[in-house]
C-alpha positions as CSV (number, residue, x, y, z in Angstrom):
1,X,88.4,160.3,21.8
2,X,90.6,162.0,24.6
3,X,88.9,162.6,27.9
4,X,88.8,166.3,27.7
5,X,86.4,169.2,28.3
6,X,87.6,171.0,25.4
7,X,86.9,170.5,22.0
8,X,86.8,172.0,18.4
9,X,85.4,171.1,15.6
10,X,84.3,172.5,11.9
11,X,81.1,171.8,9.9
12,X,81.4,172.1,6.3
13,X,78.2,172.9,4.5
14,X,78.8,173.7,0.8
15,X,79.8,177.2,1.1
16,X,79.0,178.1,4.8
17,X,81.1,176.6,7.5
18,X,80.7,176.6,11.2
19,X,83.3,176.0,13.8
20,X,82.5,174.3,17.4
21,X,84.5,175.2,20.2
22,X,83.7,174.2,23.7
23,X,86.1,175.3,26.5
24,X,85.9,175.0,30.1
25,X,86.6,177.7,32.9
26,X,86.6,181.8,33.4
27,X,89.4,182.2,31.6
28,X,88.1,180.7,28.4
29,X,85.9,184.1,28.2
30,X,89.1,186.2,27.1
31,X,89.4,183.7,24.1
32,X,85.6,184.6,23.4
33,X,86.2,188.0,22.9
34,X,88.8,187.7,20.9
35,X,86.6,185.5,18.6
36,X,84.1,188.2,18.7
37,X,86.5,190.9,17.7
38,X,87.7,188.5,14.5
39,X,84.0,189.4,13.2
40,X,84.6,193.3,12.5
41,X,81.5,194.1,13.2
42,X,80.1,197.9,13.2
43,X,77.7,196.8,15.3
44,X,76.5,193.9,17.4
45,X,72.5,192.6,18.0
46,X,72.8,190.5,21.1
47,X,69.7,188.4,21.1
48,X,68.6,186.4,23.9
49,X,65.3,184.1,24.4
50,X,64.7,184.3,28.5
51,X,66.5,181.4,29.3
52,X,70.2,182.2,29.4
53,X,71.3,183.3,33.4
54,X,71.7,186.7,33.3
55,X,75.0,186.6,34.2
56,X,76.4,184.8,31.2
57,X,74.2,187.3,29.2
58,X,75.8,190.2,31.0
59,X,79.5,188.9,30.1
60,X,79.0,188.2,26.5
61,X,77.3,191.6,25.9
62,X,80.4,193.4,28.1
63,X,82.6,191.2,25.5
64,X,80.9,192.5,22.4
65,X,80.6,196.1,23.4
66,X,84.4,195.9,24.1
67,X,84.6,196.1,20.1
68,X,81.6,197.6,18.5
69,X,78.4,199.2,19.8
70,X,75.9,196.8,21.0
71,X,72.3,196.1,21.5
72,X,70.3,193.9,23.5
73,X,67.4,192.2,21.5
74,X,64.9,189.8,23.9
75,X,62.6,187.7,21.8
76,X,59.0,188.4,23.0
77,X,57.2,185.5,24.3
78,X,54.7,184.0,21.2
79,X,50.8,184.0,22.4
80,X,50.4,180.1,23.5
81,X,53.9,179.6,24.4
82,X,54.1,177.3,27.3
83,X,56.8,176.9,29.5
84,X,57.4,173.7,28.8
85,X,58.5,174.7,24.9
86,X,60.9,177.3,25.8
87,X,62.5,175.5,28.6
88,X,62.3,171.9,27.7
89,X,63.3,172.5,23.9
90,X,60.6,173.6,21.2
91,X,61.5,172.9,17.5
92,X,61.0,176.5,15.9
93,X,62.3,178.3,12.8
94,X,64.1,181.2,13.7
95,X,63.5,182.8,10.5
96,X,60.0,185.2,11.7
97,X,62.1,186.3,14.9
98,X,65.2,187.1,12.9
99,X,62.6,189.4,10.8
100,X,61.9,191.8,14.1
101,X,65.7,192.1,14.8
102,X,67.7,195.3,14.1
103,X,70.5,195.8,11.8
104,X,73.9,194.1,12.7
105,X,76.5,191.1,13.0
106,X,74.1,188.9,15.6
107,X,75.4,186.9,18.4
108,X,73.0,184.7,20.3
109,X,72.8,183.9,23.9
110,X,70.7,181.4,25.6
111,X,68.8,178.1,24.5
112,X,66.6,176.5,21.1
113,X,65.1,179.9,20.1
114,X,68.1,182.0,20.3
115,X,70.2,179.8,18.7
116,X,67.3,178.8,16.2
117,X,67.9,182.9,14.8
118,X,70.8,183.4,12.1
119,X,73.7,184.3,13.9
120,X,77.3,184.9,13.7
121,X,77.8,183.8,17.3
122,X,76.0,181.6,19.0
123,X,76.6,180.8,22.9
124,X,73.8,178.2,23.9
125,X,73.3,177.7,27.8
126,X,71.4,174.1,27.3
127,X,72.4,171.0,26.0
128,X,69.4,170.7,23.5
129,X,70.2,174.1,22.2
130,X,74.1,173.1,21.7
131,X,72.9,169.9,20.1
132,X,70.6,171.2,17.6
133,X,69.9,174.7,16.2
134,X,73.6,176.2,17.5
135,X,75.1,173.8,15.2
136,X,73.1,174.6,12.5
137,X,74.3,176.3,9.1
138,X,71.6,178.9,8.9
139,X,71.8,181.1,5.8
140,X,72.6,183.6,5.1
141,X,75.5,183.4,7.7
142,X,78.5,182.5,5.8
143,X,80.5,181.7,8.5
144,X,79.7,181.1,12.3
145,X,81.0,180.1,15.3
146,X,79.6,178.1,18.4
147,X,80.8,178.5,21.7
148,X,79.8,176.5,24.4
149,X,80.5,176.6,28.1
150,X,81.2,173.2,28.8
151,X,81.3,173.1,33.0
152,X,78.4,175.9,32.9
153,X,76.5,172.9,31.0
154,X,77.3,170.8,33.8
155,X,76.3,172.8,36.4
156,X,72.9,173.8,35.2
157,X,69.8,172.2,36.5
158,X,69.5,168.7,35.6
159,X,65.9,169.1,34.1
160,X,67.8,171.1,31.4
161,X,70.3,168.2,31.0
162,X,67.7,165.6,30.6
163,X,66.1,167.5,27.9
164,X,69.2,168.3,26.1
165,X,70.2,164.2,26.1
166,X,67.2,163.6,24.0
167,X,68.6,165.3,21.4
168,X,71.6,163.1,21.7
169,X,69.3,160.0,22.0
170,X,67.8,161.7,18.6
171,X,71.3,161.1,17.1
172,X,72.1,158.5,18.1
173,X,68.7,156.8,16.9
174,X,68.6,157.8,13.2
175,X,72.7,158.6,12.6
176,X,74.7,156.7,14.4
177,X,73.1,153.6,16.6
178,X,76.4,152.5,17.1
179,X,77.1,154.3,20.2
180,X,74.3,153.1,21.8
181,X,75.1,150.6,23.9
182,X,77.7,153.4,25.2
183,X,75.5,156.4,25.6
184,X,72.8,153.2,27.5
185,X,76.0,153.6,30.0
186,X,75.7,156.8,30.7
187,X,72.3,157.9,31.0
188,X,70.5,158.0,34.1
189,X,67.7,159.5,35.9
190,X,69.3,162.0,37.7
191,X,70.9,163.7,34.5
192,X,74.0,164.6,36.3
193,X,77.0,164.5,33.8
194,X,80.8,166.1,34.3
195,X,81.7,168.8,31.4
196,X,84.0,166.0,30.1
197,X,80.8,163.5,29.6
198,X,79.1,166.4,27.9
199,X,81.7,167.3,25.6
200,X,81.7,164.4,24.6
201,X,78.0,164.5,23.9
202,X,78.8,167.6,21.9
203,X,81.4,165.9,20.0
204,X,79.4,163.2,18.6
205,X,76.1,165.3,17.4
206,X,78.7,167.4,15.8
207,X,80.4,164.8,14.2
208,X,76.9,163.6,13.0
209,X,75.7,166.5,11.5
210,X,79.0,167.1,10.0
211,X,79.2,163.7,8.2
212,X,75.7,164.4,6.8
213,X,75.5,168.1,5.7
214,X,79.0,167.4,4.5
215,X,76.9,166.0,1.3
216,X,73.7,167.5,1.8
217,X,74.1,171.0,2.3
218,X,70.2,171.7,2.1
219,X,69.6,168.9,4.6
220,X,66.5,168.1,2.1
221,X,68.1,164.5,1.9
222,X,69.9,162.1,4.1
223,X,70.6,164.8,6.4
224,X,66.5,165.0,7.1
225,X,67.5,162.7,9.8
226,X,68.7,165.2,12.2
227,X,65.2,166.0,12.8
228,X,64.2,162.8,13.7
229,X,60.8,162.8,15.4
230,X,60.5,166.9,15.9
231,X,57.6,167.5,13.5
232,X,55.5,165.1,15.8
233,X,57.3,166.5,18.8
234,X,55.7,169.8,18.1
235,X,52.5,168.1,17.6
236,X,53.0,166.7,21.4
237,X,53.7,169.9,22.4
238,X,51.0,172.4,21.3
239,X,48.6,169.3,22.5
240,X,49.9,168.2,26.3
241,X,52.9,171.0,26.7
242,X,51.6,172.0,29.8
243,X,51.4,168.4,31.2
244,X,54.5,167.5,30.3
245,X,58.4,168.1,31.6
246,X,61.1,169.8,29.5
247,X,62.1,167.4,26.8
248,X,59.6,165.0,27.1
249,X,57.6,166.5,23.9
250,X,60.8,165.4,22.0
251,X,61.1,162.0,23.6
252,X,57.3,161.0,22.7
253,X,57.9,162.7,19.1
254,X,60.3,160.0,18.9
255,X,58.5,157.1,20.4
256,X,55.7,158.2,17.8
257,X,57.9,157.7,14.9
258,X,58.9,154.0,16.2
259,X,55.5,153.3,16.3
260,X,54.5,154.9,13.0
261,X,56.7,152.8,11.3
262,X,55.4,149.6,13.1
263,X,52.2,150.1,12.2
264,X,52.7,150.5,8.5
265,X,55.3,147.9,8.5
266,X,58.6,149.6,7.3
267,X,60.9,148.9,9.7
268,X,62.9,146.0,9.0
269,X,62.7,145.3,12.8
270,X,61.2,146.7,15.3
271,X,63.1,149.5,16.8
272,X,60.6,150.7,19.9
273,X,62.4,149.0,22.4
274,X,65.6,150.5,21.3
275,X,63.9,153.9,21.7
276,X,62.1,153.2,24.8
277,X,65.1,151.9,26.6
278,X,67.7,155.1,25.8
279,X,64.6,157.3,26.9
280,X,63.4,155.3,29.7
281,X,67.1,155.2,31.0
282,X,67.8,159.1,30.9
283,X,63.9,159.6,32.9
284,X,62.1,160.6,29.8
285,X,58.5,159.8,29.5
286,X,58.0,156.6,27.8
287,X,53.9,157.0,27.8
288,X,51.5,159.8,27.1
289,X,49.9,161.3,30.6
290,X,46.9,159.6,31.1
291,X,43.9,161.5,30.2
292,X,45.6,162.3,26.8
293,X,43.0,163.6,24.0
294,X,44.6,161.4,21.2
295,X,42.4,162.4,18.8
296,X,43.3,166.1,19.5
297,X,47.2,165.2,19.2
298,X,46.5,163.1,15.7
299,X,44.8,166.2,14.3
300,X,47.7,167.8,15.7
301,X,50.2,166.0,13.9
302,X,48.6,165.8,10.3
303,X,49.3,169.6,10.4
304,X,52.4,169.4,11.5
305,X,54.1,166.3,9.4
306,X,53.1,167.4,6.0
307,X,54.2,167.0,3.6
308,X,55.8,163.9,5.4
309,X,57.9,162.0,7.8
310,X,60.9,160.7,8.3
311,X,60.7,157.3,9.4
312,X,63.2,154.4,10.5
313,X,63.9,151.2,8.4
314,X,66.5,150.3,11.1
315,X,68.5,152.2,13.3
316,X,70.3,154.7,11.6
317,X,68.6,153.8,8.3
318,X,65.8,156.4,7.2
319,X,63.1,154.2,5.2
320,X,63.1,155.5,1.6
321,X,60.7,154.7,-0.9
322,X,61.0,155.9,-4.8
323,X,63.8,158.1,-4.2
324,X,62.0,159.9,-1.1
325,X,62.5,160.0,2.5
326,X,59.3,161.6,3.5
327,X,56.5,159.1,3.9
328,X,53.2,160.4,3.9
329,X,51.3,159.5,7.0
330,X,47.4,159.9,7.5
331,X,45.0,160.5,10.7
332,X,44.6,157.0,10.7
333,X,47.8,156.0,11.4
334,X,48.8,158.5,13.7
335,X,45.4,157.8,15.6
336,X,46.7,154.5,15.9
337,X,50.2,155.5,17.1
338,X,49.4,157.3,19.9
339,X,47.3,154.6,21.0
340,X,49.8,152.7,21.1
341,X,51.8,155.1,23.6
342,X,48.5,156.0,25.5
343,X,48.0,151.6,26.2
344,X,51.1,151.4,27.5
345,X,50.6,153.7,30.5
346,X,47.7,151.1,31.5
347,X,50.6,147.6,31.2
348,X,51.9,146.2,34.5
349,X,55.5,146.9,35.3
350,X,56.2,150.3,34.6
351,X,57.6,152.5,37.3
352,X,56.9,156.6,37.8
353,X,58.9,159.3,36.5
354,X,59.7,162.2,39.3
355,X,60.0,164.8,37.1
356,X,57.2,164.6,35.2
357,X,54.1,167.1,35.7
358,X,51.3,165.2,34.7
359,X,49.8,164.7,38.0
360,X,52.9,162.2,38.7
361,X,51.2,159.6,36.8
362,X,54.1,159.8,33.6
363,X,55.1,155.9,33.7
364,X,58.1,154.2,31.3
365,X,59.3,150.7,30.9
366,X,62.4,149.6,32.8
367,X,64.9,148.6,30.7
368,X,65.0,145.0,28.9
369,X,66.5,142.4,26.9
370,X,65.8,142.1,23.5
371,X,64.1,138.9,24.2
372,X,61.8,140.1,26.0
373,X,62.7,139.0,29.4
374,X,63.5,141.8,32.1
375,X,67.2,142.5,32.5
376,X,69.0,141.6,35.3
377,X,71.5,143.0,38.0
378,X,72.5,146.8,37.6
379,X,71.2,146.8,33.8
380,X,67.9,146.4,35.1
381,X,67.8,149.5,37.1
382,X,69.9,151.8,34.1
383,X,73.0,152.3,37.1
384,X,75.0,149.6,34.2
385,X,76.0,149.9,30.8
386,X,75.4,146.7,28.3
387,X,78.6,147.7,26.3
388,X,82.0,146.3,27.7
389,X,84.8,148.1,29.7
390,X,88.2,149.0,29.3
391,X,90.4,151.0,31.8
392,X,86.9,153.1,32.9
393,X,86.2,153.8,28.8
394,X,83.7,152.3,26.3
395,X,84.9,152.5,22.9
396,X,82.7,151.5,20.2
397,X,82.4,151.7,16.5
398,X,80.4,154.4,14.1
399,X,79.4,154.8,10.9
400,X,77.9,158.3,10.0
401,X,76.1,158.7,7.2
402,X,73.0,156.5,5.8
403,X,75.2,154.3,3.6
404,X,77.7,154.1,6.8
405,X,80.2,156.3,5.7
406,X,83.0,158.3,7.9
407,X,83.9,155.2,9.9
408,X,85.4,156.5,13.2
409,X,86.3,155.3,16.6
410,X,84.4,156.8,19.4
411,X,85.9,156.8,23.2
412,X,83.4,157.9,26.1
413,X,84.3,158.5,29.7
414,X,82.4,156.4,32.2
């Protein structure tokens, strides 16, 4: 893939289609405008979630009202809501806030939430939002486009940033693990990427989705993969949202599907390491904060992963089992689970996260071999990438799609 920030792409859903476009710059807004005006709306519901500046909120609206008359819609707070969910990336149906929302074509400005509601437009202002629900076919939209700022991306706090590359860790992990030894290149710590690095980014979770819904319009099948991990995720965050930094809900949600299938033995090898490493390298937590009531989170996530989860027989291969990909999963188990993330924080070895607000005491595992053995040089500290180089570019091979369909060659900047 050519190093560029700009980028467009189309998602095919049965019937419903979606079109990506990422551009870079102040000029780019004109060409937002015009794609506005292409709607024909009578009238536009602007719908925004608290977390978009207010500047880009201001232009988009001034855009819109250029071509029909327009209302601003803020979503209300829900009683509970931490900070943590709506800035670090809470999995929620947009479907109850799209209930409350006046009549009109609706164009959606600012992260998760907002883009979570049914929307003609969508302009997400986070990485997690422009990986997940923007590029989502949500009925009864027909057609929809996604517009992403790619160098406002860039410049936005780097806690956002981290968040939003779980999400791409998310895809990588249960669609296509062969990216990551290069996306293990790029992630570090300080979660500062160039727009050309994120469209990137972009690119593949769109190409990802698109290989998957391509067949599965409903995402009731192989598709269920996109939502690797965010049932338990939730879990994590109505349990320790408070204690925890933006995106770190969704990289224990994941960590707790690794170790779900462990413990019952479906995974055809283990794959924690290869989730702890990707996380542990872009300064997610790797541990539950210490103090954690586990048996508070297990109860948590019975209610949340009915009437299943989707679990991992290898990277990128969801376990199925008569026909279904949701395995049933009791107390017991997830008991167990988080146990298992909870010891770890007590192991020798593991170094503190900066970001993280429980108390400072968040620990993960510096990155390894598969042997076992710590790794050595820069690949020890996450500053290296595993994969090999050519002319400042890692290109490796991918195969979307459970059955490793859509073979395509992937080129990431370094």
């Amino acid at each position: 893939m050519r190093r560029t920030a700009r980028l467009d792409r189309r998602i095919q859903a049965g019937a419903a289609h979606l079109t990506l476009a990422v551009r870079e710059g102040e000029h780019s807004w004109g060409e937002l405008g015009e794609l506005i005006a292409g709607f024909e709306a009578r009238r536009f519901v602007l719908v925004t979630d608290g977390t978009a500046p207010r500047g880009q909120v201001a232009r988009v609206r001034s855009l819109a009202g250029a071509r029909a008359p327009t209302v601003l819609h803020e979503l209300r707070a829900r009683p509970g809501t931490t900070a943590a969910a709506t800035y670090g990336g809470a999995a929620t149906d947009g479907r109850a806030d799209a209930e409350a929302l006046p009549g009109g074509t609706v164009i959606a400005v600012g992260g998760e939430r907002a883009c979570a509601v049914p929307a003609a437009v969508r302009v997400p202002t986070d990485l997690a939002a422009a990986c997940g629900p923007a590029l989502t076919l949500h009925r009864p939209v027909p057609a929809a486009l996604a517009w992403v700022r790619s160098d406002l991306l860039a410049a936005g706090p780097a806690a956002r940033t981290r968040a939003g590359l779980v999400a791409v860790v998310r895809h990588v992990l249960a669609v296509c693990p062969a990216h990551g030894p290069a996306l293990a290149g790029l992630l570090t710590p300080g979660a500062r990427h160039d727009a050309r690095t994120l469209t990137a980014l972009l690119a593949l979770c769109a190409d990802a989705r698109s290989a998957l819904v391509g067949f599965d319009p409903d995402e009731t099948g192989p598709a269920l993969a996109l939502g690797y991990g965010r049932s338990l995720a939730a879990a994590v965050r109505a349990t320790l949202g408070p204690a925890l930094a933006p995106g770190d809900a969704d990289a224990l949600g994941l960590l707790l599907a690794a170790a779900v299938a462990a413990r019952l033995g479906l995974a055809a090898r283990p794959t924690g390491r290869a989730h702890r490493d990707l996380l542990a390298r872009n300064g997610s937590a790797t541990a539950l904060p210490a103090g954690a009531d586990l048996d508070r989170l297990a109860a948590a996530a019975v209610a949340t992963t009915r009437p299943g989860l989707l679990l991992l027989a290898d990277l990128g291969r969801p376990y199925c089992a008569d026909g279904r990909l949701l395995t049933p999963v009791d107390g017991a188990v997830l008991r167990a689970a988080a146990g298992d993330l909870a010891d770890r924080a007590d192991r020798a070895g593991r170094v503190t996260v900066p970001h993280s607000r429980a108390a400072r005491t968040a620990l993960v595992a510096p990155p390894g071999r598969e042997d076992g053995r710590p790794a050595a040089g820069r690949e020890q500290d996450g500053t290296g990438s595993p994969c090999g180089r050519d002319g400042g570019r890692s290109s490796v091979e991918t195969r979307s799609g459970p059955a490793g369909t859509a073979v395509q060659q992937k080129e990431f900047p370094s």
